[in-house]
C-alpha positions, -999 to +999 in steps of 0.1 A: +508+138-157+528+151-184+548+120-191+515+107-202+514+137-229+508+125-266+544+136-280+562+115-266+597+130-281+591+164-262+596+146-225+621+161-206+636+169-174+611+195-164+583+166-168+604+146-143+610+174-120+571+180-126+566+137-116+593+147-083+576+177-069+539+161-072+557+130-054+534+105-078+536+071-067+544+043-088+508+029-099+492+009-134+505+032-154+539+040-138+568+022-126+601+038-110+637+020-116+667+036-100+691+010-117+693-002-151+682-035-159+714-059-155+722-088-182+715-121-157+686-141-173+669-129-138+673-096-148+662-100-185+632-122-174+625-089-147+625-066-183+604-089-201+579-094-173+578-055-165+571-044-208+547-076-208+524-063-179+520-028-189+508-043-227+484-066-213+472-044-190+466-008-197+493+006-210+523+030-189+559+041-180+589+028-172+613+057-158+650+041-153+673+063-128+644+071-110+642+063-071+612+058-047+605+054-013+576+031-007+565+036-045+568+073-041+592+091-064+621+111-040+651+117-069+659+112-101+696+104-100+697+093-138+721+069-148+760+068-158+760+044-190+758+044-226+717+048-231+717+042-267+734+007-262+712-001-236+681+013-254+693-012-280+692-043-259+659-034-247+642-032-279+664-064-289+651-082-260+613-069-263+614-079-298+630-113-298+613-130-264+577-114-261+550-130-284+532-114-299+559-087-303+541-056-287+536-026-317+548+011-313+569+008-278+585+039-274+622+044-259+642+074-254+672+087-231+666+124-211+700+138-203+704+159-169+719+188-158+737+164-132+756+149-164+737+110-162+710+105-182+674+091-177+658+064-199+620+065-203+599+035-215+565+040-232+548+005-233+511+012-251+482-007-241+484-037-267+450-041-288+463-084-292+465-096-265+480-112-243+517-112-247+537-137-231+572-138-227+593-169-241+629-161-230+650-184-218+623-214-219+601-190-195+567-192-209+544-167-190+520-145-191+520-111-170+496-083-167+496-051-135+473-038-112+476-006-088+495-030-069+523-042-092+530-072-118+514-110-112+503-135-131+463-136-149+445-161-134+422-181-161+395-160-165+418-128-166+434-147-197+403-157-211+390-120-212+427-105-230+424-135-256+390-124-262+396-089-262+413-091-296+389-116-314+363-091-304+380-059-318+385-079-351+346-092-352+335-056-343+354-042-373+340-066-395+304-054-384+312-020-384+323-023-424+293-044-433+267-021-415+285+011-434+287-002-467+248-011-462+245+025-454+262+038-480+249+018-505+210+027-496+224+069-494+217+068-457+239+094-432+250+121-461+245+128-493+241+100-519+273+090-539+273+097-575+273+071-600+281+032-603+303+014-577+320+031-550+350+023-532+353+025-493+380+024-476+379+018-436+405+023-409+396+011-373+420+012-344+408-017-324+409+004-295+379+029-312+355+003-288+374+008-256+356+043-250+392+056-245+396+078-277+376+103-285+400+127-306+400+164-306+380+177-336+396+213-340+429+192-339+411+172-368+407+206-388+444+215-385+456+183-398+425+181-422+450+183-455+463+145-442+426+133-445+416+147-478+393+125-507+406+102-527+413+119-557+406+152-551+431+178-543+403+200-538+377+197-514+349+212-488+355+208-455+335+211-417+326+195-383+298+174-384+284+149-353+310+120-359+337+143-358+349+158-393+346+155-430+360+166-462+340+162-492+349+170-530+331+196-537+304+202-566+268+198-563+271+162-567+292+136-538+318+121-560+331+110-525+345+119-491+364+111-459+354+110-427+375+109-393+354+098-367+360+113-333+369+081-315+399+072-342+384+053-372+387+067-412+364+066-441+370+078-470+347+067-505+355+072-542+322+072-565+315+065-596+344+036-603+322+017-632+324+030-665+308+024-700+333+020-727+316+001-764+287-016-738+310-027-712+314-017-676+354-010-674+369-004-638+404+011-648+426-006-623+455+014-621+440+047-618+418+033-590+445+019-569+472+051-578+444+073-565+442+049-535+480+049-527+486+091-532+462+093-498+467+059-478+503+067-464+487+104-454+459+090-435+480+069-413+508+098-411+476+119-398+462+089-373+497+090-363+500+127-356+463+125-334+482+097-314+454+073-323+469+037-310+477+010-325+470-016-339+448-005-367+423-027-391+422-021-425+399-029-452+386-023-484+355-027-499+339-023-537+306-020-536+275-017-568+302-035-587+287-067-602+290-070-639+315-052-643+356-057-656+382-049-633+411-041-664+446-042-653+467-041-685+455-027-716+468-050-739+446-072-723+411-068-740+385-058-718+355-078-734+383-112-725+381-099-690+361-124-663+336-107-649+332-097-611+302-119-600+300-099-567+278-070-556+299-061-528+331-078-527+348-073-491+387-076-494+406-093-470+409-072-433+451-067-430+464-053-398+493-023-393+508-027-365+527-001-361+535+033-378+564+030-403+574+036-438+558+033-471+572+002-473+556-012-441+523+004-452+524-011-488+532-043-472+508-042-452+477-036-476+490-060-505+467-090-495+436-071-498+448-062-536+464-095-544+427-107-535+414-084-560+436-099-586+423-133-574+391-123-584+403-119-625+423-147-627+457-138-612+479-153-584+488-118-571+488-083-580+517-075-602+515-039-595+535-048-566+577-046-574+600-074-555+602-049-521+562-042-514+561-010-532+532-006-549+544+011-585+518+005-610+540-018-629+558+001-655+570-030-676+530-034-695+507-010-702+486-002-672+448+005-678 
């Protein structure tokens, strides 16, 4: 179907004309409403229930000014009423009495050539479940078959709440059983140098089988993906999907974009030797860090890889060493990092926004770092998220 396409802003009439001629019947995925939702608690409840299902279940389409006979789709009328208002209530509704709020749905109004207008609702498969809505004292859960909306039965619920702790543990593996790999120089050329920093995105659905990603569309968008600092690079499929690599006849590091959605990307040689000392230079390692993070996610978002997404950061080879934040700070005062490897905290984007959302977003992991050297948070951090560097002491 081409309402299921990945751009979701190029829908248009001719997709509905496409959904008419074909006559497709309302289905998981699909659901036909030739009215609007009205403002009763009955008909908010309906609207929660109908968003609900399709996140807890696989995902779908809610087409409003559409009509069907016997689930089939015979006309699409459209609608006579102010659709930005009324897309307004929905995502107030969705976001205020459905817990936890669903990530990344997706609402937009197609206008006719009858003059009325259709609304089209993109619910995603949701990656936490199971969502429940709490309006009006309602507490319920909801999730669709071919059949239409009902309520999970125990061991239905037992297998969403699981579904998420899963993802999450799976992630955590996947991380550990890289680094180990990376660390001993298996799959790839052996980084350069002492300590390495790896960076991993994982969209929990990577283990649902459903993603596998286009890899010549991975090429095109290849300058999103590039190393961490490294403007230049070598690039080329490989079995896992595609890699860019700095070039030179040594790895100073990579990223790789695996064919079924997840990112890593490496930075070698972090440890230094300054007067006897091993020095990691904190700001230059996390400003290298930020200049690529916000691409990756703008390219995950452009190979409509789905939400939510794990992230996590790892330093690895890195025991003994200072991690130096401000110069005026003497290195050799520095505590020592008494870990190896030192896993940072997994944070969760759960949706695609701004670089304030993604700064947000990836602050515990650093404010953990900082932890580590005797600091209650990262100060590189200004009052709104935003990673600057902190221009107000000399950064190392």
């Amino acid at each position: 179907m081409t309402i299921e396409k990945g751009d979701f802003d190029s829908i248009n009439e001719g997709d509905l004309h496409e959904l008419l001629e074909a006559r497709v019947p309302e289905g998981l995925r699909l659901e036909y409403k030739l009215t609007a939702y009205g403002r009763t608690d009955r008909d908010k409840k309906e609207f929660l229930k109908d968003v609900s299902a399709f996140a807890n279940s696989h995902g779908g389409h809610l087409i409003i000014g559409a009509e069907e006979d016997e689930g089939s789709l015979i006309a699409v009328p459209g609608i006579n009423i102010d659709c930005d208002q009324e897309i307004l209530r929905y995502e107030q509704m969705a976001r205020n009495a459905i817990e936890p709020i669903i990530p990344s749905i997706r609402m937009k109004q197609i206008n006719l050539d009858n003059g009325n207008r259709v609304i089209v609702i993109r619910v995603p498969r949701s990656w936490n479940p199971p969502h429940r809505v709490t309006a009006q004292g309602l507490n319920k859960f909801y999730t669709r078959h071919s059949a239409g909306v009902h309520e999970p039965g125990v061991e239905e619920l037992r297998a969403m709440f699981s579904q998420s702790e899963s993802a999450l543990d799976k992630s955590i593996k996947f991380r550990t059983d890289r680094v180990n790999q990376i660390s001993a120089g298996e799959r790839g050329r052996r980084l350069v140098g002492s300590g390495r920093f790896i960076f991993h995105i994982i969209p929990t659905a990577a283990y649902s089988r459903l993603i596998n990603l286009d890899v010549e569309e991975m090429h095109r968008l290849r300058q999103f993906f590039r190393p961490i600092a490294s403007p230049m690079f070598h690039n080329g499929f490989n079995f896992h999907g595609y890699r860019n690599e700095r070039g030179g006849e040594l790895c100073h590091g990579y990223t790789q974009i695996y064919r079924y959605g997840v990112v890593e990307a490496t930075l070698a040689n972090l440890v230094k030797e300054r007067d006897g000392l091993k020095i990691i230079g904190a700001r230059s390692i996390e400003k290298h860090f930020f200049e690529v993070y916000e691409n990756y996610l703008d390219g995950l978002q452009r190979l409509n890889v789905p939400l939510p997404l794990i992230a996590m950061i790892t330093l690895e080879g890195v025991r003994g060493a200072r991690y130096v934040v401000y110069e005026d700070a003497l290195p050799d005062e520095q505590p020592l990092l008494n870990d190896n490897v030192m896993y940072l905290p997994e944070c969760v984007i759960e949706s695609y926004g701004n670089t304030q959302d993604y700064h947000r977003a990836i602050r515990p992991a650093f404010d953990a770092m900082w932890n580590a050297i005797g600091y209650a948070r990262s100060e590189y951090f200004n009052d709104d998220g935003i990673w600057i560097g902190n221009p107000h002491r000399r950064p190392f």
